[in-house]
NUKE-334554 format. One line per field, with one value per residue (C-alpha): residue number from 1; residue in one letter; y, x, z. Coordinates in nm, 2 decimals. Layout:
<kegus>
vexnu	(NUM, ...) $
guke	(A, ...) $
py	(Y, ...) $
px	(X, ...) $
pz	(Z, ...) $
</kegus>
This chain:
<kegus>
vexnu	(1, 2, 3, 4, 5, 6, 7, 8, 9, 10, 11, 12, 13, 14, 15, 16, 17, 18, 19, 20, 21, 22, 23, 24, 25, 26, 27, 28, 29, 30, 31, 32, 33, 34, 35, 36, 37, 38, 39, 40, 41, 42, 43, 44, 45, 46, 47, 48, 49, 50, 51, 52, 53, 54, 55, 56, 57, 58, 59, 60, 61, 62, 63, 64, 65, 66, 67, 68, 69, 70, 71, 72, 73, 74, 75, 76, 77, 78, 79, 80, 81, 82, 83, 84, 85, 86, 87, 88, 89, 90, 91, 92, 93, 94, 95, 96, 97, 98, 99, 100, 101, 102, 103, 104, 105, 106, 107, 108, 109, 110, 111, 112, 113, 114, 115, 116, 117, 118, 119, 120, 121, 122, 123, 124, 125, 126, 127, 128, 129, 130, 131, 132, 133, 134, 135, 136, 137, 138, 139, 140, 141, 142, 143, 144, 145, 146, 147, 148, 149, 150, 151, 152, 153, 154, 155, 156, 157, 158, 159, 160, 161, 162, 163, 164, 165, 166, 167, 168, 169, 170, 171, 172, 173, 174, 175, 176, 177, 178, 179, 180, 181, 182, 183, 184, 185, 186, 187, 188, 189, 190, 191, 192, 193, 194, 195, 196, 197, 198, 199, 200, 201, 202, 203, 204, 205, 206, 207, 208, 209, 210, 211, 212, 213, 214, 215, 216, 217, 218, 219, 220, 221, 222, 223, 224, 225, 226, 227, 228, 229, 230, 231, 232, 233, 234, 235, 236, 237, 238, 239, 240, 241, 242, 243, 244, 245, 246, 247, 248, 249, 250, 251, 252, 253, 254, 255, 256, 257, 258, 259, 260, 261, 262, 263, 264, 265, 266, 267, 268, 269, 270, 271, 272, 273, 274, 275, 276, 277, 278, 279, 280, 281, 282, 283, 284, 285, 286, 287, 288, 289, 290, 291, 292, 293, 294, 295, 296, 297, 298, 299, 300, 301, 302, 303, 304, 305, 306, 307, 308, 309, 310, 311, 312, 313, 314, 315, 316, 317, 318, 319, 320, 321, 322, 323, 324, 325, 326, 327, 328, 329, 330, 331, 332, 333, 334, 335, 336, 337, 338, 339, 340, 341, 342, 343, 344, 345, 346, 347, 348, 349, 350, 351, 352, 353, 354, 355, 356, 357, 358, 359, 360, 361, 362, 363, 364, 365, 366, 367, 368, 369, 370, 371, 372, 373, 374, 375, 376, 377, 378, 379, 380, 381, 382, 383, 384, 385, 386, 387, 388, 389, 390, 391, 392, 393, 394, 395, 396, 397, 398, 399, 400, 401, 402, 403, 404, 405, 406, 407, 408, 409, 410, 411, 412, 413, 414, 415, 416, 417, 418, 419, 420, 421, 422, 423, 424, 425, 426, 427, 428, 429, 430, 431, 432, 433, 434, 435, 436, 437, 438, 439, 440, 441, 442, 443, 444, 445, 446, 447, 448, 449, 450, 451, 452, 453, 454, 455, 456, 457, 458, 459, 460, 461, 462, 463, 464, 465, 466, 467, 468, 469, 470, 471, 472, 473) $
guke	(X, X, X, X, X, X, X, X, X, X, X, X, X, X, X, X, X, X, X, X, X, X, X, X, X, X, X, X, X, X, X, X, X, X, X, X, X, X, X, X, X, X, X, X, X, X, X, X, X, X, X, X, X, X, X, X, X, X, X, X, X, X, X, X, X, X, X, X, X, X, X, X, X, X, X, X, X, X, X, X, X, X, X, X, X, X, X, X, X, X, X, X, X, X, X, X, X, X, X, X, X, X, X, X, X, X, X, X, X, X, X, X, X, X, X, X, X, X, X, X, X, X, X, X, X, X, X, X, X, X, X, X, X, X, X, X, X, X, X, X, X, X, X, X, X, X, X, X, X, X, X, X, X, X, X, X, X, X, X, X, X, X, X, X, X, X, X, X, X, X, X, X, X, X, X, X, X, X, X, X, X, X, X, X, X, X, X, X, X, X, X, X, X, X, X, X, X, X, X, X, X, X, X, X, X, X, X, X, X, X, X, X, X, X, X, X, X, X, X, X, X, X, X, X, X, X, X, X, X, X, X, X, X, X, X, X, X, X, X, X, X, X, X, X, X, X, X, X, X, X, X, X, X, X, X, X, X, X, X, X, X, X, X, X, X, X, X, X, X, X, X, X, X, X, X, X, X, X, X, X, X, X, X, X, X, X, X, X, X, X, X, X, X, X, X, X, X, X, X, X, X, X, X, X, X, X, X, X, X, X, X, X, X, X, X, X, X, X, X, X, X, X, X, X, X, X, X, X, X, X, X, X, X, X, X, X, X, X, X, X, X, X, X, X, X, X, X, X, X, X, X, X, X, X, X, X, X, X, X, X, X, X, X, X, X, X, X, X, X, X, X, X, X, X, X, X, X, X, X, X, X, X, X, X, X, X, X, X, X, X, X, X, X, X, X, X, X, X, X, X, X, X, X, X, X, X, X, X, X, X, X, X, X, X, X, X, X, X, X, X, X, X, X, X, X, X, X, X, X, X, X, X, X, X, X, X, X, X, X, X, X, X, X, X, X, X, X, X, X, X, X, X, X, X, X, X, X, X, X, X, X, X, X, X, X, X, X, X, X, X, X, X, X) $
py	(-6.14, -6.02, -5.70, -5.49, -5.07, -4.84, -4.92, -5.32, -5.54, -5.41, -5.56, -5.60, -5.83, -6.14, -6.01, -6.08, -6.01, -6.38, -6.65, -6.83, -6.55, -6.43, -6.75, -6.72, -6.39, -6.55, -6.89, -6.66, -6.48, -6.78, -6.90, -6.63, -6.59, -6.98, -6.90, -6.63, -6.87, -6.63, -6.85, -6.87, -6.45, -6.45, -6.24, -5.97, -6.00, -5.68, -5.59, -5.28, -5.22, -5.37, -5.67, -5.95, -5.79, -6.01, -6.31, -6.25, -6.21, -6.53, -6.70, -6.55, -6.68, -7.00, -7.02, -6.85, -7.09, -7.45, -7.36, -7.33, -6.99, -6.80, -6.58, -6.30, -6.17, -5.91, -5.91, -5.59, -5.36, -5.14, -4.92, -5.01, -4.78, -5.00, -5.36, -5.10, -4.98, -5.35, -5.49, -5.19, -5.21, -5.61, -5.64, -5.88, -5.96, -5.91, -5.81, -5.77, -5.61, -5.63, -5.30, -5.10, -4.79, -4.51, -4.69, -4.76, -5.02, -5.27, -5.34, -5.44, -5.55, -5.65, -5.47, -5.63, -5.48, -5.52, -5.54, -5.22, -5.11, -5.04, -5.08, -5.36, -5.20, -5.29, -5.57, -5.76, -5.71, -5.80, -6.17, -6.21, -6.15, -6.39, -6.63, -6.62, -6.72, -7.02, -7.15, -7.23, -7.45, -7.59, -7.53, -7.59, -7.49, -7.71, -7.80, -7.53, -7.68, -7.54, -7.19, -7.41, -7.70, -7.44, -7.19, -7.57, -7.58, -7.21, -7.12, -6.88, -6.65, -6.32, -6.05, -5.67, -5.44, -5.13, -4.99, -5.02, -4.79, -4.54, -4.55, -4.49, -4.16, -4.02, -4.01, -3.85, -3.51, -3.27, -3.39, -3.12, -2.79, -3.02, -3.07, -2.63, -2.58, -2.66, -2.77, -2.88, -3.13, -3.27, -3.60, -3.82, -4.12, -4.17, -4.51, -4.63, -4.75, -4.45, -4.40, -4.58, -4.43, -4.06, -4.09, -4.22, -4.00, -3.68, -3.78, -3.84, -3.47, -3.37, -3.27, -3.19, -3.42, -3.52, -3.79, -3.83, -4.15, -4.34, -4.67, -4.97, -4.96, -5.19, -4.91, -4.60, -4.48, -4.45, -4.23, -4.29, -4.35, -4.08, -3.72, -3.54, -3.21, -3.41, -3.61, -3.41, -3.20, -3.27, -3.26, -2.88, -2.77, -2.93, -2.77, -2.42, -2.50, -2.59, -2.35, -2.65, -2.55, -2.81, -3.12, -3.40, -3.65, -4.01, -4.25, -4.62, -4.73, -4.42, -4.36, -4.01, -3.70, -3.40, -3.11, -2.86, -2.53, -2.27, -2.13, -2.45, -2.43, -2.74, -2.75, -2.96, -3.23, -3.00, -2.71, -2.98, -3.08, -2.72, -2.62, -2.84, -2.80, -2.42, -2.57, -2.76, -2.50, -2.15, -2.25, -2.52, -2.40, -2.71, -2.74, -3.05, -3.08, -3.20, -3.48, -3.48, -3.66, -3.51, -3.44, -3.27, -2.85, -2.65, -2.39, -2.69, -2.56, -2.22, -2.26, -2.51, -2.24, -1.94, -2.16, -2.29, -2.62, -2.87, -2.99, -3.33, -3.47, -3.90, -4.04, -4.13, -4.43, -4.37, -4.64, -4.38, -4.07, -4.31, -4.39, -4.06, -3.98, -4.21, -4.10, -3.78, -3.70, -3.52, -3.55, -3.48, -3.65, -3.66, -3.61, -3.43, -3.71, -3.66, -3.92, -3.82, -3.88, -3.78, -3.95, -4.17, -4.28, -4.51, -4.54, -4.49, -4.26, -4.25, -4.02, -4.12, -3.93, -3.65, -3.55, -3.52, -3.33, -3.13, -3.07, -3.00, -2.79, -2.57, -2.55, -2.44, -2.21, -2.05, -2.03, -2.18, -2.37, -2.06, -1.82, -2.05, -2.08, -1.70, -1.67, -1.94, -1.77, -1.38, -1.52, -1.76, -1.74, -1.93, -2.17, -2.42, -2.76, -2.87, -3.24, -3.45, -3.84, -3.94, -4.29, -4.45, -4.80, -5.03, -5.10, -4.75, -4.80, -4.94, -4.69, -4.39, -4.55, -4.55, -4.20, -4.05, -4.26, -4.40, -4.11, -3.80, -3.69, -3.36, -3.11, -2.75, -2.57, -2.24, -2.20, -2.15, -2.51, -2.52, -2.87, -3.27, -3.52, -3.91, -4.06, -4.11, -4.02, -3.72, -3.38, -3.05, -2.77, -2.40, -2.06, -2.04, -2.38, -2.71, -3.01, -3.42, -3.66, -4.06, -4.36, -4.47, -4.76, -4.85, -4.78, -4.77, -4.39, -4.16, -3.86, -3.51, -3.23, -2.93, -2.60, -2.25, -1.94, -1.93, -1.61, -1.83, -2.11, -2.08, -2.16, -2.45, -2.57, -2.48, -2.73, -2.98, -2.95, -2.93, -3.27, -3.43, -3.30, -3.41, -3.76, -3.74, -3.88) $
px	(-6.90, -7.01, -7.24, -7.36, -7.37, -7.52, -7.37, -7.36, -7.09, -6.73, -6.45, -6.06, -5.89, -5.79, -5.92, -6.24, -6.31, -6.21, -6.37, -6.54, -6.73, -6.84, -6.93, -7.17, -7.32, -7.35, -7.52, -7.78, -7.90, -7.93, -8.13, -8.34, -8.45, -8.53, -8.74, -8.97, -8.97, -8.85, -8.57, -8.74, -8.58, -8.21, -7.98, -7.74, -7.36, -7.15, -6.78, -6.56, -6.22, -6.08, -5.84, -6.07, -6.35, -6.41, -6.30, -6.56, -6.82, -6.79, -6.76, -7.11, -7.24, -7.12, -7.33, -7.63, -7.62, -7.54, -7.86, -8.11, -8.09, -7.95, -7.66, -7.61, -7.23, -7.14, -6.84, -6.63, -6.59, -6.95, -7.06, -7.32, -7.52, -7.59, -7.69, -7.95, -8.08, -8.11, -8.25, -8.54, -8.62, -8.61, -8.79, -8.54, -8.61, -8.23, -7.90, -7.52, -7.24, -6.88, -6.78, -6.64, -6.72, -6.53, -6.31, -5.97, -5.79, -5.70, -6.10, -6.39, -6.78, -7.08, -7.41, -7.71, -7.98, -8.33, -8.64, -8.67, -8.35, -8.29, -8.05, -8.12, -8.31, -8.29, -8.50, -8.31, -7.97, -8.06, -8.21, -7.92, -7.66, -7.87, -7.90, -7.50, -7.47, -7.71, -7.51, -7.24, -7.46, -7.69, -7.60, -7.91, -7.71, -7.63, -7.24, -7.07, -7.01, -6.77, -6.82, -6.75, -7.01, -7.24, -7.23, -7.27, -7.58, -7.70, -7.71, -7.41, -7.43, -7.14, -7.31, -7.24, -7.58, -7.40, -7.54, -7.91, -7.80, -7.62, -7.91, -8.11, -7.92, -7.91, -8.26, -8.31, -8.11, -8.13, -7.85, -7.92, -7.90, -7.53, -7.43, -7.47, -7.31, -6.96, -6.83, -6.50, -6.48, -6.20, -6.29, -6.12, -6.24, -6.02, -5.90, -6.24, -6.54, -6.67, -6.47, -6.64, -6.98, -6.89, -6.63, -6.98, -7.19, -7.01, -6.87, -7.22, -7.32, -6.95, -6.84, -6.45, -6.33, -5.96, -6.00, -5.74, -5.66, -5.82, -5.59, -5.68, -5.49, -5.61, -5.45, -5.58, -5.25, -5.23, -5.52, -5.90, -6.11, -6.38, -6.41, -6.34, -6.09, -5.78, -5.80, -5.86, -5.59, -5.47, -5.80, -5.80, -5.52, -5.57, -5.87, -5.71, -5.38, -5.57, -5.91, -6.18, -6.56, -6.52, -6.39, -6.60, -6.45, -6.65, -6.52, -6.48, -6.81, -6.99, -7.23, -7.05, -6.93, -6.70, -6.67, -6.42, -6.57, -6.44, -6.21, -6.06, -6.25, -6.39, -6.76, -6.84, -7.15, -7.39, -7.36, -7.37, -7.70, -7.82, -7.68, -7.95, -8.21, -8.22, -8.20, -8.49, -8.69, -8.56, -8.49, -8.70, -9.02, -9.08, -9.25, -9.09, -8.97, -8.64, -8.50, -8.19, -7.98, -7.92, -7.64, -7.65, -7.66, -7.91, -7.92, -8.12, -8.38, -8.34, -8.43, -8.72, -8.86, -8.81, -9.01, -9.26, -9.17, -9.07, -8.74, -8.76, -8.49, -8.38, -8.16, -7.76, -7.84, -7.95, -8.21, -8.39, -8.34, -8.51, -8.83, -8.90, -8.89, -9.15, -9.37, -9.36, -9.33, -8.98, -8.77, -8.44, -8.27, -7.92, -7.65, -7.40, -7.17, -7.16, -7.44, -7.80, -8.05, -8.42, -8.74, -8.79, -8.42, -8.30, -8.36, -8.05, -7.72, -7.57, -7.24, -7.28, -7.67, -7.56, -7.29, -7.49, -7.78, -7.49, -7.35, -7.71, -7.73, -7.48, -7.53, -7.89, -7.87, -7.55, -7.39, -7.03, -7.05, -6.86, -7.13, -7.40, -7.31, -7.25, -7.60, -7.74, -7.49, -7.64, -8.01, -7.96, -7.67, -7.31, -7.29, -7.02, -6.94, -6.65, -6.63, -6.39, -6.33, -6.20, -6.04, -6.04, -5.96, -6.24, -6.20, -6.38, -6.67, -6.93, -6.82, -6.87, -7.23, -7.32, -7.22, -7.36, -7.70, -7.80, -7.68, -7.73, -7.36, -7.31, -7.01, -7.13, -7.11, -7.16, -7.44, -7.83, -7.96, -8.27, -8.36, -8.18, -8.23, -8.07, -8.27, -7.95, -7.64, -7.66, -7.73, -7.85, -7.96, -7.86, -8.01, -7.73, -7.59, -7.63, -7.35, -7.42, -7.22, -7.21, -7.00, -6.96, -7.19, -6.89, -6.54, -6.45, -6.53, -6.72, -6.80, -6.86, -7.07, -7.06, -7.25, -7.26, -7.29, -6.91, -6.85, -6.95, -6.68, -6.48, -6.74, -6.78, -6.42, -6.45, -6.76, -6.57, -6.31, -6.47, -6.61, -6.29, -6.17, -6.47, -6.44, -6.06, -6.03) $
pz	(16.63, 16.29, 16.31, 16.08, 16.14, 15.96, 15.61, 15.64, 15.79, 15.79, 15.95, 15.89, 15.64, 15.80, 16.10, 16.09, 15.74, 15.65, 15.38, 15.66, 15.84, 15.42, 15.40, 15.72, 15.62, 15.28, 15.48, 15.71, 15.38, 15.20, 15.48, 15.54, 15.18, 15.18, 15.52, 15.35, 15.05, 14.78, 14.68, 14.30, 14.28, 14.17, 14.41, 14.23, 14.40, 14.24, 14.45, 14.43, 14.40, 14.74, 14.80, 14.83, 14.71, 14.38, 14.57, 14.84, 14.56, 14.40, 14.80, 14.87, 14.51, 14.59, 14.90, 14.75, 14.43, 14.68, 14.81, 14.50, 14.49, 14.13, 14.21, 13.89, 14.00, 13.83, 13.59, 13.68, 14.00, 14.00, 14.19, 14.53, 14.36, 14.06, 14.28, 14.47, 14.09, 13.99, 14.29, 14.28, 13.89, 13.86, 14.15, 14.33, 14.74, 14.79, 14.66, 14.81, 14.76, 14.89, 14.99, 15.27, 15.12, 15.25, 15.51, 15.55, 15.29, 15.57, 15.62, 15.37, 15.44, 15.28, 15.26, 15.23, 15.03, 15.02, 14.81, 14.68, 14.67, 14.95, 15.25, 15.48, 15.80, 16.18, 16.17, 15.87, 16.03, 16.34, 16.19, 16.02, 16.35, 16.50, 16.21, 16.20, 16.56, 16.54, 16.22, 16.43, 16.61, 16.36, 16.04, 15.79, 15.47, 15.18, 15.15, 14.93, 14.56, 14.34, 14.07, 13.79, 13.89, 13.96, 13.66, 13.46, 13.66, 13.56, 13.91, 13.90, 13.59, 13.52, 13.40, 13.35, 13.38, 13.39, 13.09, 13.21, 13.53, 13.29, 13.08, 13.34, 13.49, 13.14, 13.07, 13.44, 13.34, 13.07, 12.84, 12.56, 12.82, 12.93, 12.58, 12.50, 12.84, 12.74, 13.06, 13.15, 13.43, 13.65, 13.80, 14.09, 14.15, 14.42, 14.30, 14.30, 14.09, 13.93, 13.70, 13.36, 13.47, 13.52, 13.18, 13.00, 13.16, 13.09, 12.74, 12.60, 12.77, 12.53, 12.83, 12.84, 13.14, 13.29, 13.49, 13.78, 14.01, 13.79, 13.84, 14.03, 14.39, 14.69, 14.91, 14.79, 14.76, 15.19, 15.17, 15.27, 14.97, 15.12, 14.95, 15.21, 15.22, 15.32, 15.01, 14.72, 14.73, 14.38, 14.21, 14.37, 14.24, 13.91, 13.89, 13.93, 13.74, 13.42, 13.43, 13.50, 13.61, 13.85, 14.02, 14.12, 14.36, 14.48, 14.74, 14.67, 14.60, 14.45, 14.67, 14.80, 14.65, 14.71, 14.50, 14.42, 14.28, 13.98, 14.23, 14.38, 14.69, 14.87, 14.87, 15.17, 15.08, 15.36, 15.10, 14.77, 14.94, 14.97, 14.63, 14.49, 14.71, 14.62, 14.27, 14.22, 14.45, 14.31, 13.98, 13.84, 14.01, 14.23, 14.60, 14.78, 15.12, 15.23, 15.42, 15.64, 15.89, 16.23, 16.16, 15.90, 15.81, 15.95, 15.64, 15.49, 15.75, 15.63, 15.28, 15.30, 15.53, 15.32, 15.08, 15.30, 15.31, 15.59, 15.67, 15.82, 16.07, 16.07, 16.26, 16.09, 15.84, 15.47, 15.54, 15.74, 15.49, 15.21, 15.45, 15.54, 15.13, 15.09, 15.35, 15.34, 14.93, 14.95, 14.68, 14.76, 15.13, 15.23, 15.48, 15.61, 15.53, 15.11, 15.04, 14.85, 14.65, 14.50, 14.44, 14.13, 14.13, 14.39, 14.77, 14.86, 14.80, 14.45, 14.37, 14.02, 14.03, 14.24, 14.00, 13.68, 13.83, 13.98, 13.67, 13.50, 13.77, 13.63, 13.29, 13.34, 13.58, 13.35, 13.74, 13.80, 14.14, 14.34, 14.19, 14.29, 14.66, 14.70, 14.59, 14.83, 15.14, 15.08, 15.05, 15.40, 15.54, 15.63, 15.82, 15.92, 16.09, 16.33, 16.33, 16.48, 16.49, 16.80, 16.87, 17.19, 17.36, 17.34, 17.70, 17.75, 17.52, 17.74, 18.00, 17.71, 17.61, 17.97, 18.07, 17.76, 17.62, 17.96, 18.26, 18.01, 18.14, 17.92, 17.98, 18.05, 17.73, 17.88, 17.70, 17.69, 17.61, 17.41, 17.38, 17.41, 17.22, 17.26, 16.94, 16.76, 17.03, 17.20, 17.03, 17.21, 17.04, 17.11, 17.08, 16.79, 16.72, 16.78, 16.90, 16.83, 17.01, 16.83, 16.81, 16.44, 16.29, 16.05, 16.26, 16.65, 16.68, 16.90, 16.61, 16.74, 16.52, 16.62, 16.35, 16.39, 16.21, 15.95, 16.22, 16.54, 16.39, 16.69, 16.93, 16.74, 16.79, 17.15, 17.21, 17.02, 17.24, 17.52, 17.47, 17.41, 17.75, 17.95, 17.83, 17.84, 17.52) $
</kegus>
């Protein structure tokens, strides 16, 4: 069964994630774009870093070009980022790319983007599962022809639009104010596909940068390729042994970011977010409101308000951070989970973006990142998240769905309960605090949140907790 969560399909390598099931995504978009009669619009393929990735890029091309349709793959590993900036200014119906993004190495995937930009919604993903089963049946898709017959044919062309995207970013942030800043910069791409466009990026700014991890490994070294605390280690220390102003880390396909500050401390991506909300709001004079996930800080709340402006709520899925930009005129959205992005770039999450306004960021405000979040903490406060990622046979998932989406069965948190909502999982709201309860889009997990005031923390641990043992998992 091939289903697609909340960042495309993912699934293990020669588990699921074989040539024949690429091939029947590949078949159901090829026969969907022939359906609405756009097959005249090229489709850009790129692929990160994974084993199999360029492989499954040139499968899905194959398919795409057998059927009429112009596949433009691109030449190296890129990041996601970059398919979504191409799709949106060349004003392509669709684009893909093979990624698995933050997961393990054992799985990879495929998202699906759409016209736009942007990624593929409910409605497309739910065609194409259903697509995918009926191909089994009744397969309506030309026989797959060779690259080399094909790229004869013109229909398959390798290509390598990085440079449009870089272009693209530089002439977004304020280069010059960069350039007088004298920054040094530590950057870990954690194995993945940032690497060329952050070294370009922050070499043009004359930036001084050290890049680390930088090497191509299908395994991440045993890691995950997300930048999270547990895997930036090195680029923390690093940062402190040798005096930088900061690290930057990105997972595997650069679309999230970590950051280590002056000091070597982790700044989690809920404070990157608010470090450049307050930004743009305190600093550059401007009047936007914000867009979030749900699970994402409340201090995001807390400074919209202060600055009379609205903080709006979607549910997990950048697809519904970049919707709620459009309708309501915010210009900065992102979540909890490292991803963001503002109006007039792309409609979805970019690492590559975030890190040079986060860098322009610091050279015009003359504030090193530590500074900069001390000042945000004493104006709204501290707060802090407890999240755990709890595996759990898939025997029991139905049963967990049940109890939880469908019966409403909560532990008693021993606290006042302000309000419930089941939009996206289960998240109540306290006087203080607030606690969601999900299962993963991208992994067999049930994800628990849990934020309180930094000097609440252990409340937050205890509701965690106190999930885990009502579920007994």
């Amino acid at each position: 069964m091939i289903h697609f969560g909340t960042g495309g399909w993912r699934a293990i390598i020669g588990d699921e994630f074989t040539k024949a099931n690429i091939q029947l995504v590949a078949k159901a978009v090829a026969q969907r774009i022939k359906d609405e009669k756009v097959d005249q619009l090229p489709v850009i393929v790129g692929y990160d870093r994974r084993f199999l990735s360029r492989e499954a890029m040139i499968w899905i091309g194959e398919v795409l070009a057998s059927n009429g349709i112009k596949a433009m793959l691109v030449g190296e590993s890129s990041p996601t980022p970059l398919i979504m900036y191409y799709t949106m200014v060349h004003h392509l119906k669709y684009g893909m790319m093979v990624t698995a993004s933050h997961n393990p190495s054992l799985y990879n995937g495929i998202k699906v983007i759409t016209e736009e930009g942007r990624d593929a919604n409910e409605t497309v993903t739910g065609d194409l599962e259903q697509r995918i089963r009926n191909i089994s049946e009744n397969d309506t898709t030309a026989p797959v022809r060779s690259i080399e017959e094909l790229k004869e044919e013109g229909l398959i062309v390798f290509f390598n639009p990085i440079d449009e995207y870089l272009d693209a970013i530089l002439g977004k942030i304020d280069v010059f104010a960069i350039r007088n800043a004298h920054l040094r910069i530590a950057i870990d791409p954690l194995y993945g596909v940032s690497m060329r466009s952050l070294n370009t990026i922050f070499s043009t700014a004359r930036c001084d940068i050290h890049m680390l991890h930088a090497e191509h490994d299908t395994l991440f070294a045993g890691k995950m390729p997300s930048p999270d605390e547990s895997t930036v280690r090195t680029l923390q220390n690093y940062v402190t042994d040798y005096k930088f102003d900061m690290g930057i880390a990105t997972d595997g396909d650069a679309d999230r970011i970590g950051l280590i500050d002056d000091e070597g401390r982790y700044i989690t991506a809920n404070e990157i977010l608010c470090i450049l909300y307050y930004y743009f709001l305190e600093y550059k004079g401007m009047r936007t409101p914000v867009v979030k996930n749900l699970a994402t800080t409340t201090l995001l709340n807390k400074i919209a308000q202060a600055y009379g402006q609205t903080c709006y709520e979607v549910p997990v899925g950048f697809k519904h951070i970049s919707a709620k930009m459009a309708e309501t005129g915010a210009y900065i959205g992102g979540e909890s989970s490292g991803g963001l992005t503002v109006m007039g770039h792309i409609n979805g999450k970019d690492a590559i973006y975030a890190a040079s306004l986060l860098v322009e960021t610091i050279a015009k405000t003359g504030k090193k990142p530590s500074l900069l979040m001390k000042e945000v903490s004493d104006r709204f406060g501290s707060y802090k998240t407890c999240e755990c990622n709890v595996t759990f046979h898939e025997d029991r998932k139905q049963g967990l769905i049940n109890r939880i989406y469908a019966q409403h069965d909560i532990p008693d948190f021993g606290l006042k309960i302000i309000s419930e909502s089941y939009e996206d999982g289960c998240k109540v709201q306290f006087e203080d605090g607030w606690i969601l309860i999900r299962f993963s889009g991208t992994e067999p997990l049930l994800r628990i949140f849990c934020e309180f005031p930094e000097d609440q923390y252990s409340e937050a641990e205890r509701l965690c907790q106190a999930v885990r043992d009502y579920y007994e998992i």
